[in-house]
DRENPA-3360 file (N, C-alpha, C; in nm, 2 decimals, always signed):
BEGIN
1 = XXXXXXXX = +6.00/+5.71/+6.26/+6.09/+5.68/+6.37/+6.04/+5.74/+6.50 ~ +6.06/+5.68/+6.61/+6.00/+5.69/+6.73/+6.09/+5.82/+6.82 ~ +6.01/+5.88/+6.89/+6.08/+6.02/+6.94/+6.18/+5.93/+7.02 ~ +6.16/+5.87/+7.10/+6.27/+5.78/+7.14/+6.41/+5.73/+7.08 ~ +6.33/+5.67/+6.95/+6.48/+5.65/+6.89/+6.54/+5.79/+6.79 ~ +6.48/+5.91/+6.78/+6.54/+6.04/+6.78/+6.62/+6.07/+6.81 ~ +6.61/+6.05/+6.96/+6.74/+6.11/+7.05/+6.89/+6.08/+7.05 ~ +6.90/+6.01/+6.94/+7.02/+5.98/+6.93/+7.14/+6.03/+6.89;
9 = XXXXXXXX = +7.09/+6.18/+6.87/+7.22/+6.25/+6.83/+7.17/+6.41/+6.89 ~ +7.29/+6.51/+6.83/+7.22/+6.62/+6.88/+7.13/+6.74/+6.80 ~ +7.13/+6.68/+6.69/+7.05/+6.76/+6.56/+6.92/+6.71/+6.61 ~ +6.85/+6.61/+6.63/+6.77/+6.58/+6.67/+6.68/+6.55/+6.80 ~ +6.81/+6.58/+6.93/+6.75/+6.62/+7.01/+6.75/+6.81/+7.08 ~ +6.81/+6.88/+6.95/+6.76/+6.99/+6.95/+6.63/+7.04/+6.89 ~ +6.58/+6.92/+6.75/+6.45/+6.94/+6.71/+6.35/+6.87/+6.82 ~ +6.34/+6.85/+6.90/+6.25/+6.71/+7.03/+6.23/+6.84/+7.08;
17 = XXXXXXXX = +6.31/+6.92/+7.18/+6.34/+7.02/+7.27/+6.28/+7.15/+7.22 ~ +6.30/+7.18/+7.09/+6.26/+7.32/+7.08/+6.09/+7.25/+7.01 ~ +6.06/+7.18/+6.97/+5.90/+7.13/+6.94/+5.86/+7.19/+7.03 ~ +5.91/+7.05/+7.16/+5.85/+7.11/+7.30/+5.79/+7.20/+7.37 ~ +5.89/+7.32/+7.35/+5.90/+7.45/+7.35/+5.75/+7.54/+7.28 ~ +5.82/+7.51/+7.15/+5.70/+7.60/+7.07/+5.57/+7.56/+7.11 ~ +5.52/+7.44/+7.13/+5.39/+7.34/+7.15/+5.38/+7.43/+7.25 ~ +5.47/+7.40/+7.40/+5.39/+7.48/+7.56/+5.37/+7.62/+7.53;
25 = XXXXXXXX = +5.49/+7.71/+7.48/+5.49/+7.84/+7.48/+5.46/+7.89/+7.37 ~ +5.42/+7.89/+7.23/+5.43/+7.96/+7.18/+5.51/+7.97/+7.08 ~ +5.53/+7.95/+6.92/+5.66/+7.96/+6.84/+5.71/+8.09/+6.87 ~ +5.61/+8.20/+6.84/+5.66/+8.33/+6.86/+5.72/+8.40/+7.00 ~ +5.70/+8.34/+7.11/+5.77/+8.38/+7.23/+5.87/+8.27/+7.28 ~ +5.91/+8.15/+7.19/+6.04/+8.10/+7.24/+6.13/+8.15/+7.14 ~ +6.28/+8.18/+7.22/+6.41/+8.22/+7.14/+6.50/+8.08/+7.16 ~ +6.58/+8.13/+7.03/+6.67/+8.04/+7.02/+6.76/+8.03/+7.20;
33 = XXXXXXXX = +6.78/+8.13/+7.24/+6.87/+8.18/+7.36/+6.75/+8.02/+7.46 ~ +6.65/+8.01/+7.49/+6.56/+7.94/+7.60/+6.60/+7.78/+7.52 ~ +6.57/+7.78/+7.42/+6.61/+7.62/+7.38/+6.76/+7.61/+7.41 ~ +6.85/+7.64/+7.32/+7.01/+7.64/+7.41/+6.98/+7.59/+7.54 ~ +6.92/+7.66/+7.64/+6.91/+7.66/+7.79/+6.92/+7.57/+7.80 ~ +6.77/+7.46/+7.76/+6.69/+7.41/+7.77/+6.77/+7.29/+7.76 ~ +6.84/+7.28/+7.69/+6.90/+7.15/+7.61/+7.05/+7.15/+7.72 ~ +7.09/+7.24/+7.76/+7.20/+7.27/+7.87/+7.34/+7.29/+7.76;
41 = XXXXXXXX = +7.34/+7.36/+7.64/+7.45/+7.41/+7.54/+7.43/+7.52/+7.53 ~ +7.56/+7.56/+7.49/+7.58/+7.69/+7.46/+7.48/+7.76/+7.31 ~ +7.46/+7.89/+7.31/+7.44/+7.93/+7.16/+7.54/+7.89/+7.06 ~ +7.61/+7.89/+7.05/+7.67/+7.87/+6.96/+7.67/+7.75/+6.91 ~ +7.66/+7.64/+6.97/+7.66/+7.52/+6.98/+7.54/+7.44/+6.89 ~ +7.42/+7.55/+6.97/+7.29/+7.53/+6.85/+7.29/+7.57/+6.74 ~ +7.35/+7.73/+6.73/+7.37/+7.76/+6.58/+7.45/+7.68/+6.46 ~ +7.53/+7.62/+6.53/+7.65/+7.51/+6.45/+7.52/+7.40/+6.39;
49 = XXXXXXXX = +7.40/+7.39/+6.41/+7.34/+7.28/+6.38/+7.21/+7.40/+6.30 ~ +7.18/+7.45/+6.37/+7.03/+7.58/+6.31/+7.06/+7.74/+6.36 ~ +7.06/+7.75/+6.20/+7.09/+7.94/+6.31/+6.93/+8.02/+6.31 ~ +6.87/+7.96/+6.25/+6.72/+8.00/+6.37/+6.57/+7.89/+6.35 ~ +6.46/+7.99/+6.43/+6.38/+7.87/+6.46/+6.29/+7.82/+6.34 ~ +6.31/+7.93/+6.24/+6.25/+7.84/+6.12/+6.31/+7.73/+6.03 ~ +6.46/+7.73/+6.08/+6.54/+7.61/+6.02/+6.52/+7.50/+6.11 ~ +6.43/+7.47/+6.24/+6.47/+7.36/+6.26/+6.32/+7.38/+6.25;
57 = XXXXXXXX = +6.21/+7.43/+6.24/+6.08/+7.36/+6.22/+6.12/+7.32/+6.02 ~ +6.16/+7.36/+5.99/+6.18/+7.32/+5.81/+6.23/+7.17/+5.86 ~ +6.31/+7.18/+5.92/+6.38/+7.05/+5.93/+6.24/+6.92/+5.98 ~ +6.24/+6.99/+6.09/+6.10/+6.87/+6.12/+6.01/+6.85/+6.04 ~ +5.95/+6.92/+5.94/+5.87/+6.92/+5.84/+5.94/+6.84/+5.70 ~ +6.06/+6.83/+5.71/+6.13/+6.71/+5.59/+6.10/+6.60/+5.66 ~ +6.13/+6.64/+5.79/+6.11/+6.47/+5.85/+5.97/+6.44/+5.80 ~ +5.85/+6.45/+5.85/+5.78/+6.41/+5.82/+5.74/+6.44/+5.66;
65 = XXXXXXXX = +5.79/+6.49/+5.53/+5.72/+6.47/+5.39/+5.83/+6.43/+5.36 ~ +5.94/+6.41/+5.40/+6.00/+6.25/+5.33/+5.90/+6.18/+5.32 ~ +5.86/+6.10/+5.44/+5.76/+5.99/+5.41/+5.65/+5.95/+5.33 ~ +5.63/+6.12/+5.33/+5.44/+6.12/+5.25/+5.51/+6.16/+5.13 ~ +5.59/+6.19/+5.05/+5.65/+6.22/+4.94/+5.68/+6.08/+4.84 ~ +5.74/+6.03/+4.92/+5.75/+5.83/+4.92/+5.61/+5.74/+4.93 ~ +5.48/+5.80/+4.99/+5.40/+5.76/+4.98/+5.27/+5.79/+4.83 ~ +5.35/+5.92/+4.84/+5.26/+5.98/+4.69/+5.30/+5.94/+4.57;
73 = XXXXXXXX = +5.42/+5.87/+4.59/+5.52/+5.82/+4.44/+5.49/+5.68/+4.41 ~ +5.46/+5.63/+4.53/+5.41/+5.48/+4.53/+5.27/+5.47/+4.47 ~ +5.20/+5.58/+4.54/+5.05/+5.58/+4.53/+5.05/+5.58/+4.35 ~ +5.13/+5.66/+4.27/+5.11/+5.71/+4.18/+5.14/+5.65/+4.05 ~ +5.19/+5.50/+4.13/+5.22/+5.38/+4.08/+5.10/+5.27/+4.06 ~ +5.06/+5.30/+4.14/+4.93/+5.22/+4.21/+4.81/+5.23/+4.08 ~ +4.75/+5.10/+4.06/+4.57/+5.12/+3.98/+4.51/+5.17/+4.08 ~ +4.40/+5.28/+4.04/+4.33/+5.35/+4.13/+4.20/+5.28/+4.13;
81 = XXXXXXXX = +4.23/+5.16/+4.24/+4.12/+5.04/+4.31/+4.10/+5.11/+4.47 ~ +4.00/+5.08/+4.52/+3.97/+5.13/+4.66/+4.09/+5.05/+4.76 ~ +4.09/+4.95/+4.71/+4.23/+4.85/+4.81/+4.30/+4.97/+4.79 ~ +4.37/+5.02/+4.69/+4.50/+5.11/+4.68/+4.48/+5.23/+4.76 ~ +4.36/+5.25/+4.81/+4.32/+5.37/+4.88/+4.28/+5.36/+4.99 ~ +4.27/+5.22/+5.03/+4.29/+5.23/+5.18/+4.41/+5.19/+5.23 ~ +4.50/+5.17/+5.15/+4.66/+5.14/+5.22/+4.68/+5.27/+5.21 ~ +4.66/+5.38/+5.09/+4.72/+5.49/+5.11/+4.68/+5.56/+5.29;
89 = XXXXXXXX = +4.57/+5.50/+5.26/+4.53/+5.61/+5.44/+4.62/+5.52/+5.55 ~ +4.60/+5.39/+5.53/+4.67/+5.32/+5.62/+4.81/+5.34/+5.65 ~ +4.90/+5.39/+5.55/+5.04/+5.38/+5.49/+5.03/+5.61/+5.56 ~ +4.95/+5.63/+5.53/+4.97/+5.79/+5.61/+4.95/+5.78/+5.74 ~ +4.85/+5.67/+5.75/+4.85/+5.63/+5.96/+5.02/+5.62/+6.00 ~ +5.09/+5.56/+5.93/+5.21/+5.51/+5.97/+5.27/+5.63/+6.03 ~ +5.26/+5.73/+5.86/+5.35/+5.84/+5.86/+5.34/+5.93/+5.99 ~ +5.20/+5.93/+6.05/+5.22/+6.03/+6.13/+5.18/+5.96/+6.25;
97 = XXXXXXXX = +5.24/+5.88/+6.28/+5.26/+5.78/+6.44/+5.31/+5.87/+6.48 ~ +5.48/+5.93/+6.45/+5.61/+5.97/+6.51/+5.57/+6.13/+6.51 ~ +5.44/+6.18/+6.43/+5.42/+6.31/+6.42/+5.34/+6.39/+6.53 ~ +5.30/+6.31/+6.62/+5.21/+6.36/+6.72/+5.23/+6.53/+6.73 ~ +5.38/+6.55/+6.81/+5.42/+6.62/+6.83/+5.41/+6.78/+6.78 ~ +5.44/+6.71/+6.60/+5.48/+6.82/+6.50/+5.33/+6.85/+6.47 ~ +5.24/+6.79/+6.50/+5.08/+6.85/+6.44/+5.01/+6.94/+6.53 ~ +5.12/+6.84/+6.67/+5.04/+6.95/+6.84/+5.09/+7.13/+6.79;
105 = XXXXXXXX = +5.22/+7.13/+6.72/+5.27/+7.25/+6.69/+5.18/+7.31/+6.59 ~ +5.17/+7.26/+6.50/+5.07/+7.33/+6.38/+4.93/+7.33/+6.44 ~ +4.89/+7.29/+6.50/+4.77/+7.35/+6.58/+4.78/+7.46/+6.66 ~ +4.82/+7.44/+6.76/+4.86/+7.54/+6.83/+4.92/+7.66/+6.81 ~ +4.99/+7.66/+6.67/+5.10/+7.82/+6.63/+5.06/+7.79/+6.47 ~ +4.92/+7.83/+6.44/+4.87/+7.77/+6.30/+4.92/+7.94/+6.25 ~ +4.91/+8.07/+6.26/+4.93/+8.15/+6.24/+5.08/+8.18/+6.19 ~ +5.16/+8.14/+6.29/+5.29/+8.11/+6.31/+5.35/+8.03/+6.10;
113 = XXXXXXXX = +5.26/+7.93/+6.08/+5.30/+7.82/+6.04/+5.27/+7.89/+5.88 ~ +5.12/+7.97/+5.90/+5.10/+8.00/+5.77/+5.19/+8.11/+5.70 ~ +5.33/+8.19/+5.85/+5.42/+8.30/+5.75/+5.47/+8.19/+5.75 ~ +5.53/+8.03/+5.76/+5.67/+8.00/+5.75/+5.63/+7.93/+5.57 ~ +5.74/+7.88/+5.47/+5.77/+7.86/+5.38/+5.70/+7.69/+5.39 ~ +5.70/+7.61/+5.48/+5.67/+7.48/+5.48/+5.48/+7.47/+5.52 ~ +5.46/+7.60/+5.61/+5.29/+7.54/+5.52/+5.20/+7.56/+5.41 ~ +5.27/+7.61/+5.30/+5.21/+7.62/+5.19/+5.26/+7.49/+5.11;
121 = XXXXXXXX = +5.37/+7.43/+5.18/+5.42/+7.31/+5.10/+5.33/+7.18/+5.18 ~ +5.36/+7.22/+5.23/+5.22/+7.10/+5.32/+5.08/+7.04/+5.26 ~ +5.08/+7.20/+5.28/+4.92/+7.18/+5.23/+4.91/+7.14/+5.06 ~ +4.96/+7.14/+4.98/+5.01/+7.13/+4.88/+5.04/+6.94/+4.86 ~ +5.12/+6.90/+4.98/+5.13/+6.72/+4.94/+4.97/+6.71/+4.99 ~ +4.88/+6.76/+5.07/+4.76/+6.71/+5.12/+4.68/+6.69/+5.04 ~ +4.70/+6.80/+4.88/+4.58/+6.85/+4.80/+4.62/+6.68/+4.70 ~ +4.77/+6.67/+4.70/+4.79/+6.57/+4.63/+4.72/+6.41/+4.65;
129 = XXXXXXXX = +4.76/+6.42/+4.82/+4.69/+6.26/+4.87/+4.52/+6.31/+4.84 ~ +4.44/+6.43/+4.87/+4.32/+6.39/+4.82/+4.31/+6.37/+4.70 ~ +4.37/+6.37/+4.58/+4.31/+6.35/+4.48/+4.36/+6.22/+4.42 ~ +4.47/+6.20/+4.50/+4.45/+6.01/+4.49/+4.34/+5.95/+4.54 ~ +4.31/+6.00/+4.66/+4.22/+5.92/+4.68/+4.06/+5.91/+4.60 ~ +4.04/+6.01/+4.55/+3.92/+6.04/+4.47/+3.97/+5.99/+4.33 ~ +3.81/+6.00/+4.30/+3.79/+6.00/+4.16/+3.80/+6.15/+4.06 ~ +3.85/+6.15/+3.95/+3.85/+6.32/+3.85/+3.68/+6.38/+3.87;
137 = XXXXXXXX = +3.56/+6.25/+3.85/+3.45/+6.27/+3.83/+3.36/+6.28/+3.97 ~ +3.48/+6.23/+4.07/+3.38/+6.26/+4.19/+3.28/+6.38/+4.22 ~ +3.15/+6.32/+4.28/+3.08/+6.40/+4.31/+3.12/+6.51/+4.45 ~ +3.07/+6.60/+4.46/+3.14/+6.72/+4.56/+3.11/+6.65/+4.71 ~ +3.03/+6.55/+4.73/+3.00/+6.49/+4.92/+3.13/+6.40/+4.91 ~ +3.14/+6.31/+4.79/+3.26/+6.23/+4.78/+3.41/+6.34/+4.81 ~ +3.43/+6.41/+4.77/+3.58/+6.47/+4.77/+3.57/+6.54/+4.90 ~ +3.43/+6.57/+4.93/+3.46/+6.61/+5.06/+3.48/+6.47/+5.16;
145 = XXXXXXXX = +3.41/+6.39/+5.18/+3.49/+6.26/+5.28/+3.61/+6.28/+5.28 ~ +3.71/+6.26/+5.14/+3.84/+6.23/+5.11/+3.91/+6.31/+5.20 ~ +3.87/+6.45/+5.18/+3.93/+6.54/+5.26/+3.93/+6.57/+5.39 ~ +3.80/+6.46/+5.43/+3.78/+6.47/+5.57/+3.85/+6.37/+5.65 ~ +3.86/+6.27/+5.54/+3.95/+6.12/+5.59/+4.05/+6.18/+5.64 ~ +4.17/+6.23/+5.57/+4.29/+6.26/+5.57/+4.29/+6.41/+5.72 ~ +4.19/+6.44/+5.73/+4.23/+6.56/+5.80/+4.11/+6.51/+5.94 ~ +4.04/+6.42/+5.96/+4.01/+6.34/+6.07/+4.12/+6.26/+6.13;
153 = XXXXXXXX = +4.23/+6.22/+6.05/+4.34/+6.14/+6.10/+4.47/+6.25/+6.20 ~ +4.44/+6.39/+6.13/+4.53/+6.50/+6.17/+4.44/+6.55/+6.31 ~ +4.31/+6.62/+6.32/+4.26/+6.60/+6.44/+4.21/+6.52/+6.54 ~ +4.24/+6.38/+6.49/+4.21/+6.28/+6.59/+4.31/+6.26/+6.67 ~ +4.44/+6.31/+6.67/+4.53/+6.32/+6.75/+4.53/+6.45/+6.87 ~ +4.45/+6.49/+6.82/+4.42/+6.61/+6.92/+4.29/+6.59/+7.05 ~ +4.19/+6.54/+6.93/+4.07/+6.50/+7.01/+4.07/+6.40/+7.08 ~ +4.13/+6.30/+7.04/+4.18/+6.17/+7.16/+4.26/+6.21/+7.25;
161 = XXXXXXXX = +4.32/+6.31/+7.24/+4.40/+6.34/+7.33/+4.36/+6.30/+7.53 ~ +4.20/+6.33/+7.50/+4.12/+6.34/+7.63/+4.06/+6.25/+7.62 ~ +4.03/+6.17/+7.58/+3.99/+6.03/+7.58/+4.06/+5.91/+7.63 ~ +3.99/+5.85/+7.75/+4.07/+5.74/+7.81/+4.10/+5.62/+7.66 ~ +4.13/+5.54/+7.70/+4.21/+5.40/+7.66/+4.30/+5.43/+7.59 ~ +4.37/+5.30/+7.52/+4.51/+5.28/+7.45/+4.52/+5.33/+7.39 ~ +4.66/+5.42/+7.41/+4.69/+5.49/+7.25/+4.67/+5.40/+7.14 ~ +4.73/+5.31/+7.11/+4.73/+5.23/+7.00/+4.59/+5.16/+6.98;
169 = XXXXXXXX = +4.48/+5.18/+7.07/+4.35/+5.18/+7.00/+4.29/+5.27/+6.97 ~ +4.29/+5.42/+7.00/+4.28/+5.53/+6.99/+4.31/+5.53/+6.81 ~ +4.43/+5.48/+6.81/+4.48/+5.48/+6.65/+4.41/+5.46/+6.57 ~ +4.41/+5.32/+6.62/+4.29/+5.23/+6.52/+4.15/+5.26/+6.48 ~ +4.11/+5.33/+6.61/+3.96/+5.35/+6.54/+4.00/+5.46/+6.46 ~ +4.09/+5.59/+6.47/+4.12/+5.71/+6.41/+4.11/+5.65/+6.25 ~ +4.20/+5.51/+6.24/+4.23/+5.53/+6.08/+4.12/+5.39/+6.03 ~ +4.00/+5.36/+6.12/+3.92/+5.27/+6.12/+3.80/+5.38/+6.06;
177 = XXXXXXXX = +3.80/+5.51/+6.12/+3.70/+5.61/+6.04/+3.71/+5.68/+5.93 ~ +3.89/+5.69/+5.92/+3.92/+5.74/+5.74/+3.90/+5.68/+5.70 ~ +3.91/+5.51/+5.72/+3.90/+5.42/+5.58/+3.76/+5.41/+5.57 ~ +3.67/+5.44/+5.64/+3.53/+5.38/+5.60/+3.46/+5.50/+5.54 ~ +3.57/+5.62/+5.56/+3.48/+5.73/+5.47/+3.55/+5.75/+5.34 ~ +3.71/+5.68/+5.32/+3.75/+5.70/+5.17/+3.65/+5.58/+5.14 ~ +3.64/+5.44/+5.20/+3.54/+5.35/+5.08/+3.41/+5.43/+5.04 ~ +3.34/+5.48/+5.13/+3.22/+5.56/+5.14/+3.23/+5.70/+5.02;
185 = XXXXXXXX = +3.35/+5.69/+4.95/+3.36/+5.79/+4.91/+3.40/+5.76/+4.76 ~ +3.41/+5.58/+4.69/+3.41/+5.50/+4.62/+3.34/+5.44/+4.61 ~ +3.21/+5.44/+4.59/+3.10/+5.35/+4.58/+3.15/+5.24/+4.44 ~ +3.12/+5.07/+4.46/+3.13/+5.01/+4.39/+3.08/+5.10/+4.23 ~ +2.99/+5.14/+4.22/+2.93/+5.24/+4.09/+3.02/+5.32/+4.02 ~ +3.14/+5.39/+4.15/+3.18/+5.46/+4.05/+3.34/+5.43/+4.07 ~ +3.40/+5.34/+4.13/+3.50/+5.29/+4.07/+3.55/+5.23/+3.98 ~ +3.71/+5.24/+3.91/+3.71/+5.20/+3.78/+3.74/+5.07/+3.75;
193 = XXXXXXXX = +3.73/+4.99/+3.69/+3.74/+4.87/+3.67/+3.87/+4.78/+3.75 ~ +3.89/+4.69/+3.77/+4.00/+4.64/+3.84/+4.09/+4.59/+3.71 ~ +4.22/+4.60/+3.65/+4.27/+4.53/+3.58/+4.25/+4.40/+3.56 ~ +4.25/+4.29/+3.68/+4.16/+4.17/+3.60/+4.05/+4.11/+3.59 ~ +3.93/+4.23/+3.59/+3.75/+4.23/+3.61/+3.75/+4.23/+3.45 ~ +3.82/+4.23/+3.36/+3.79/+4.28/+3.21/+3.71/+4.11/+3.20 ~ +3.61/+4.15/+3.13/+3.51/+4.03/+3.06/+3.56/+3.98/+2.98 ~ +3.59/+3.85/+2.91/+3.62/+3.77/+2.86/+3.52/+3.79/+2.71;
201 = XXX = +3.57/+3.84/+2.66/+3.51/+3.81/+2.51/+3.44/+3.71/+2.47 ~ +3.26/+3.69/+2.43/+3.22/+3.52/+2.41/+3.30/+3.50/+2.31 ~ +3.30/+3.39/+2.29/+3.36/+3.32/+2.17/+3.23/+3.34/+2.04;
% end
């Protein structure tokens, strides 16, 4: 969902507002009392919705592993064919269109992130999508790509940051480099058979 169409209520334009916050200043030097402000409500008003600031970063953090939660259940459905592994990267490009924001924060307050309860869960759906994407018998250059795919797509949001042209090509090549290092990381050799590659029995 687009921070735009977020704003449509006030649970979630108190999560837009306090990101904001933590991203410029700091998670540990913004109070609940400066978001209130910020948003022009009372405290109490915010508490009716989050009574502090690790309840609304938890919240933002559902927001985004709904999706990848949904993405790991599908995947896990999926024959493990390199097609199925470039939609997964493509299908996590999705996930974190709407996440710019929430990653600018986990960069920026990574200390912050490792006392809260949601980055050990994080990191945890990540270890999951690499090992979709890999092979059990991958070799150790291969699982490193995978992991680099998936975590090239998390700092290419950062590093394009400063980079002129279109965001939305910016994108492209971002998940134009994961995909060519999960293929790169399946060599025809050591992928597993496609379900209908099976040989035909001679007669």
């Amino acid at each position: 969902m687009s921070t735009q169409g977020r704003r449509g209520n006030t649970h979630q334009r108190i999560q837009d507002v306090a990101l904001e916050l933590f991203s410029e200043q700091g998670y540990e030097k913004t109070s609940l009392r400066e978001i209130a402000e910020k948003l022009e409500v009372t405290k109490a008003a915010l508490y009716y919705h989050f009574k502090t600031k690790e309840d609304i970063v938890i919240s933002l953090f559902q927001d985004l592993t709904g999706p990848i939660d949904d993405l790991i259940a599908w995947a896990g459905e999926q024959p493990r064919t390199l097609e199925t592994k470039q939609e997964i990267v493509r299908r996590y490009g999705e996930a974190l269109r709407s996440a710019e924001p929430l990653f600018r924060f986990m960069q920026e307050n990574q200390a912050a992130v490792r006392e809260l309860s949601i980055g050990e869960r994080f990191k945890e759906r990540m270890l999951t999508l690499c090992d979709l994407l890999k092979e059990p018998d991958s070799e150790l250059a291969d699982q490193v790509r995978c992991v680099t795919a998936l975590f090239s797509m998390h700092a290419g949001m950062f590093a394009m940051q400063h980079v002129e042209g279109d965001p939305e090509e910016k994108r492209k090549a971002i998940l134009e480099v994961a995909t060519e290092l999960v293929t790169a990381a399946n060599p025809p050799s050591r992928r597993p058979a496609r379900p209908d590659s099976a040989q035909t029995a001679s007669p």
